[in-house]
C-alpha positions as CSV (number, residue, x, y, z in Angstrom):
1,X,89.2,112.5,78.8
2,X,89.1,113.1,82.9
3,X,86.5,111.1,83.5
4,X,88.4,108.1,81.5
5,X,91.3,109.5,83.7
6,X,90.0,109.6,87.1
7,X,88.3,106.0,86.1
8,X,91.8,104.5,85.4
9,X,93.0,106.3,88.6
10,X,90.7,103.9,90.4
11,X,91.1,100.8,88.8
12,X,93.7,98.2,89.8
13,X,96.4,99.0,87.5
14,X,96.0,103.0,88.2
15,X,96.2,102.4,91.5
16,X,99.8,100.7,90.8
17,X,100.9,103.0,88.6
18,X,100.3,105.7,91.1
19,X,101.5,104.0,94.0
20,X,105.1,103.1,91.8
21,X,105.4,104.9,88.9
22,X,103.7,107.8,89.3
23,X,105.3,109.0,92.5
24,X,109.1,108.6,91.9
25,X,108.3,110.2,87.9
26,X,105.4,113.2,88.9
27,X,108.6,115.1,90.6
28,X,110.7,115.2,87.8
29,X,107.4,116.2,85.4
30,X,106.8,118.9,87.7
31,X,110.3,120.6,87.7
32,X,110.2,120.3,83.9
33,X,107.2,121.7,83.1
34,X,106.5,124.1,86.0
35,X,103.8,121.8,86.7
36,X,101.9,121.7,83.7
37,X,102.5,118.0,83.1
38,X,102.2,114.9,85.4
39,X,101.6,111.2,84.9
40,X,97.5,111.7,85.9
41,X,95.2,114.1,85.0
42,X,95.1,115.5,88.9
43,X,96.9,118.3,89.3
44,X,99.6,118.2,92.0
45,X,102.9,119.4,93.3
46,X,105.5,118.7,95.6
47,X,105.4,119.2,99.3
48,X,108.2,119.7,100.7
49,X,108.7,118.8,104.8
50,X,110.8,118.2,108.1
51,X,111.3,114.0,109.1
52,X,109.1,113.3,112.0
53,X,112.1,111.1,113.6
54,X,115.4,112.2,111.1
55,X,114.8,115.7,110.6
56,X,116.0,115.4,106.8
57,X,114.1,117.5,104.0
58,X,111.8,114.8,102.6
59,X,109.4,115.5,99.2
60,X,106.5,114.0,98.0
61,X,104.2,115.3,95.0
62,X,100.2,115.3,96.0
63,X,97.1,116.1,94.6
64,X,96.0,119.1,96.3
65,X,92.7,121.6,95.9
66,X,92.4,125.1,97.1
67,X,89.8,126.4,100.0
68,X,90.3,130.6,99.7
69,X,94.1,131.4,100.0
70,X,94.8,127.7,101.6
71,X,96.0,124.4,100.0
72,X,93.9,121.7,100.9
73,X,95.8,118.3,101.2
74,X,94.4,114.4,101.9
75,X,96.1,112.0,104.1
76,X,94.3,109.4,102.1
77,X,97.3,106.8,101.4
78,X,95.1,105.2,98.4
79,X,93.2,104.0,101.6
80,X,96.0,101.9,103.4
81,X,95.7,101.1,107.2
82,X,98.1,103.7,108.4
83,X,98.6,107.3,107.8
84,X,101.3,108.5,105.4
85,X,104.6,109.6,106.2
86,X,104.2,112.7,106.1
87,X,101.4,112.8,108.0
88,X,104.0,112.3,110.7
89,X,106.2,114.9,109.4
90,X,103.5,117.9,108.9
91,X,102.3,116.7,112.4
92,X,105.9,117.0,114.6
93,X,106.8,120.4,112.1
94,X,103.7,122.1,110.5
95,X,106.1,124.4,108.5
96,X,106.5,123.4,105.1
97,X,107.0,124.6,101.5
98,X,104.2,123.3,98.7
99,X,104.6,124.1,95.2
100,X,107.9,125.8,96.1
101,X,105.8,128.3,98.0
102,X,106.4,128.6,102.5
103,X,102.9,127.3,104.6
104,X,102.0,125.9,107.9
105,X,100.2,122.7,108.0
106,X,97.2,122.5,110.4
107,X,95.4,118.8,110.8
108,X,91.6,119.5,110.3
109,X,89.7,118.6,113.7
110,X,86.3,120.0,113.4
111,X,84.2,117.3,112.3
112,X,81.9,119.5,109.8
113,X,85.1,121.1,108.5
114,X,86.4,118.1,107.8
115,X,83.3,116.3,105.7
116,X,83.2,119.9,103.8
117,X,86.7,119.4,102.8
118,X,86.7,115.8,102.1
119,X,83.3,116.2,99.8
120,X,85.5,119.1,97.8
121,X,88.2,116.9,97.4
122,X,85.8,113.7,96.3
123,X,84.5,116.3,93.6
124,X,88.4,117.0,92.4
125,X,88.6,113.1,92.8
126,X,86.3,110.9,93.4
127,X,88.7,107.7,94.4
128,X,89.3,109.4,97.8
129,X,85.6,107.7,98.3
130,X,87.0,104.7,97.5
131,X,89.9,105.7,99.9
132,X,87.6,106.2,102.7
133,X,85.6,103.0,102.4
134,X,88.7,101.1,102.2
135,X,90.3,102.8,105.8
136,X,86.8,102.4,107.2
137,X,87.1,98.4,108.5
138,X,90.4,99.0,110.1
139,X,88.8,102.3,111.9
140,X,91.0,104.7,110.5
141,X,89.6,108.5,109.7
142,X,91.5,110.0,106.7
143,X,93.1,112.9,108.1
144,X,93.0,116.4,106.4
145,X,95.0,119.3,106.6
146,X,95.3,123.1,105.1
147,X,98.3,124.7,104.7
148,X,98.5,128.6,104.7
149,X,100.8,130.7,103.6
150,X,103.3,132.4,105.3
């Protein structure tokens, strides 16, 4: 079943269903079921930060894996030429709330740190390989951060 999943997740039409279904209903699921339900088969949760430029609370749900006592999140953007907003956001005000629990964000500079993480996450799903190949042309690195608690 998550290998039919994760293979649907990186086909054409999983890739739209993420991009505008998935995202506006994988909130709702989350508060409903304590996050034992979501539209994928990917576990993630909402992260909760500060507006880069508006400085309004602004939530997005993301897949997310675990490194010791820090989350682990990808600034993939399904591969898009710029980074995601909240990129922006975690980057001008690293404090933020995941899960309904407090972190700091810190962006991942190390370069071996970096393709550790990003091979862990291609393992929890592999479509941020596809990700990658697809920022590559326009030169864009996917950016990684961990969060840790506060």
């Amino acid at each position: 079943m998550y290998r039919a999943s994760v293979r649907f997740g990186r086909s054409r039409a999983g890739q739209f269903m993420a991009r505008h279904i998935a995202r506006h209903t994988d909130p709702y699921l989350f508060r409903l079921t304590g996050g034992r339900v979501n539209m994928g088969s990917i576990i993630n949760a909402p992260l909760v930060t500060t507006g880069a430029k508006s400085g309004r609370k602004r939530e997005v749900q993301l897949t997310y894996f675990h490194d010791g006592p820090d989350v682990i999140l990808v600034a993939s953007n399904f591969g898009g030429t710029k980074h995601p907003q909240w990129y922006y956001n975690l980057t001008a005000h690293p404090e933020c709330d995941f899960g309904g629990e407090p972190f700091t964000a810190q962006q991942v500079t190390d370069a071996e740190e970096h393709d550790r993480l990003f091979e862990l996450a291609n393992r929890i799903y592999s479509g941020y390989a596809d990700y990658r190949d697809k920022a590559a042309p326009t030169g864009r690195q996917i950016p990684i951060f961990r969060l840790k608690p506060r």
